[in-house]
N, C-alpha and C positions, 0 to 999 in steps of 0.2 A: 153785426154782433148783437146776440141778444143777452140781456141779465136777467136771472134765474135763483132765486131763493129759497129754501128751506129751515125749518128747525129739528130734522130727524133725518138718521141713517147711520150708516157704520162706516166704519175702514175697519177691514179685515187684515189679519194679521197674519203671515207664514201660510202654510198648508194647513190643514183640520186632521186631527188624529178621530181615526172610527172607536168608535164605543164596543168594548167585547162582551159587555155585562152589566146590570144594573143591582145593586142592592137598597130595598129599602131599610131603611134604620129608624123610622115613625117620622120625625123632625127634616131629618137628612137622609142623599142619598150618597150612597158610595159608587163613581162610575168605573169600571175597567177599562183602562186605559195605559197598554205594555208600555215602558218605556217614552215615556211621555215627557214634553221638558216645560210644564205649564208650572207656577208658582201660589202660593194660594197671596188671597187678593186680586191677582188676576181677573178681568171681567169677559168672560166665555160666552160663544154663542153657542147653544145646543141647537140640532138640528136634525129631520128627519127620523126623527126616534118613533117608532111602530108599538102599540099600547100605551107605556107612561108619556102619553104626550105632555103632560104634564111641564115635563120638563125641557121642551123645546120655547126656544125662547133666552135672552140672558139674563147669565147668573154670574156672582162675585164665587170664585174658589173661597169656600173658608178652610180647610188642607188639604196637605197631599205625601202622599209617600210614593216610591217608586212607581209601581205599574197602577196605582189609583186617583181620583181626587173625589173631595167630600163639597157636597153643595146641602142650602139649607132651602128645602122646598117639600110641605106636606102633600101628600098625592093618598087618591087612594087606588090610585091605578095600579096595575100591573106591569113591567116588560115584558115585551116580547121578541125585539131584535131593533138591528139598526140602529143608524147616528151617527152623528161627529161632533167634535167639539174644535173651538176654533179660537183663538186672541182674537177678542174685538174691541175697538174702541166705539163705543157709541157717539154718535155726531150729535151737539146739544144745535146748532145753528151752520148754515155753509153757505155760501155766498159762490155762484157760478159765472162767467164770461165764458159762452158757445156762438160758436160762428157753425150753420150748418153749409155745408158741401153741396153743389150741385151738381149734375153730371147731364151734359148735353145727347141727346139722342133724337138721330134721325128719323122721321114715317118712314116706313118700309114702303109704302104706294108709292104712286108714280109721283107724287106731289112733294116730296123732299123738302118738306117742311123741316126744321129743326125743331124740338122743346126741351123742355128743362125742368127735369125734376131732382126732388130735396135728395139725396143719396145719405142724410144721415150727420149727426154730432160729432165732427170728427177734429175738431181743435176747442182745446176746452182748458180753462187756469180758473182759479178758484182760489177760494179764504173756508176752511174746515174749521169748528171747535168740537173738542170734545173733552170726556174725562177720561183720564187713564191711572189706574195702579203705579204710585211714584215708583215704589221698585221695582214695577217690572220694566217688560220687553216693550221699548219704543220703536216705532216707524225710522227706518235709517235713512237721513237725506241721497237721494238717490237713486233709492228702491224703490220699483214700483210697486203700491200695493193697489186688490180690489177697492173699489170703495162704492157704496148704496146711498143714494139719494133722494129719500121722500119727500114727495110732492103733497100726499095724504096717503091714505089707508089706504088704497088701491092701486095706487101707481108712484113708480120709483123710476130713478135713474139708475145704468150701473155701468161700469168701466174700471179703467185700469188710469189709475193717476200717479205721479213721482212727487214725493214729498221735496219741496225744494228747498222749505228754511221752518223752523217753528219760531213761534213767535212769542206771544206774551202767555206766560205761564201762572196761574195762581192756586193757591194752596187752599183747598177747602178745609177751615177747620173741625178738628172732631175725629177725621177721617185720614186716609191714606191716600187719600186720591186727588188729582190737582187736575186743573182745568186747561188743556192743553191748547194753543191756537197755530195750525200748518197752514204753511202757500203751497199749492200742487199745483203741477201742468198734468194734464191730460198725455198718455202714452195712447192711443190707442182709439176706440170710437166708443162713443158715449151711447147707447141707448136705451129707451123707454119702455120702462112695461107697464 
C-alpha cells in the first residue's frame, strides 16, 4: 500500500451539459444552455470550447435563467462552437491509500518462467477537501463520482470514487461557500496521465 498526496483536482459532478452558444456582454458571458438544472453560485468546469478558449477553465455562475447562465469573464475572443459545462467541486488538498495489482504471466518459450507485472491502481480510499456552493448540489453518499488528482501541472490521477461519509465542514466568511471534507473508496481503477 502506497500513500499519495496532493493539493489540486476536482470531483466532478452529474453529466456536463454541451454549450449551444456563447454571447459576449463586455464583462460577462451568457452561455446557451437548453434546459439546464445548474444554480448560480455554482462552481462549473468549462471545457473544450473552440475560439473563446478563454473560458475553459472554472468559473462561479453569477445567474441563470431557463435555457442560459451568465459568468463573469472579459475575453476578447470570439465563439466558435463546442463545450460543456459541468458541477465541479474543486479539491483544495486529498490524501490517497493505492495498493497496485499485479497480474502474473507466463514466457511463451520453452522456459516457462513466470513474471509479474504492475496491471494498474485498482483499490484505492482516500480523504478529499474541497469548496462547494452551500446551496447547491452536493456529492450523495453512495454515488459514484469522477474525481482528478494533480500530482503538478502535467500529470493527474483520474477514476471513479464513492463518497462514503463528509466530514468536517467550514464556512468561509464573506462568501457562500464552505470548505467541504469527504472519505471515498475507489469504484473502479485509478490511472495516471
Amino acid at each position: 500500500m502506497s500513500k499519495l498526496a496532493g493539493n489540486d483536482g476536482e470531483i466532478l459532478i452529474g453529466s456536463s451539459d454541451s454549450i449551444e452558444g456563447v454571447t459576449d456582454n463586455g464583462d460577462t458571458v451568457t452561455i446557451d444552455l437548453t434546459g439546464h438544472s445548474f444554480e448560480a453560485g455554482m462552481i462549473v468546469k468549462i471545457a473544450s470550447v473552440v475560439g473563446m478558449t478563454d473560458l475553459n477553465g472554472l468559473h462561479v455562475i453569477d445567474s441563470i435563467n431557463t435555457n442560459d447562465i451568465t459568468i463573469t469573464v472579459a475575453t476578447t475572443q470570439e465563439y466558435t462552437s463546442g463545450g460543456t459545462v459541468q458541477q465541479t467541486i474543486p479539491i483544495t488538498d486529498w490524501e490517497l491509500d493505492a495498493e497496485e495489482d499485479a497480474v502474473d504471466t507466463t514466457d511463451s518459450g520453452n522456459s516457462g518462467w513466470a513474471t509479474t507485472e504492475a496491471k494498474g491502481i485498482t483499490k484505492f480510499s482516500g480523504r478529499l477537501t474541497g469548496f462547494i456552493y452551500d446551496g447547491g448540489q452536493k456529492p450523495v453518499a453512495g454515488d459514484s463520482q469522477t474525481v482528478l488528482l494533480y500530482m503538478d501541472s502535467d500529470s493527474y490521477f483520474s477514476g471513479t470514487g464513492i463518497i462514503n461519509r463528509r466530514g468536517v465542514r467550514v464556512s468561509i466568511p464573506g462568501t457562500e461557500f464552505v470548505k467541504q471534507e469527504y472519505e471515498f473508496q475507489g469504484s473502479g481503477e485509478l490511472s495516471e496521465t
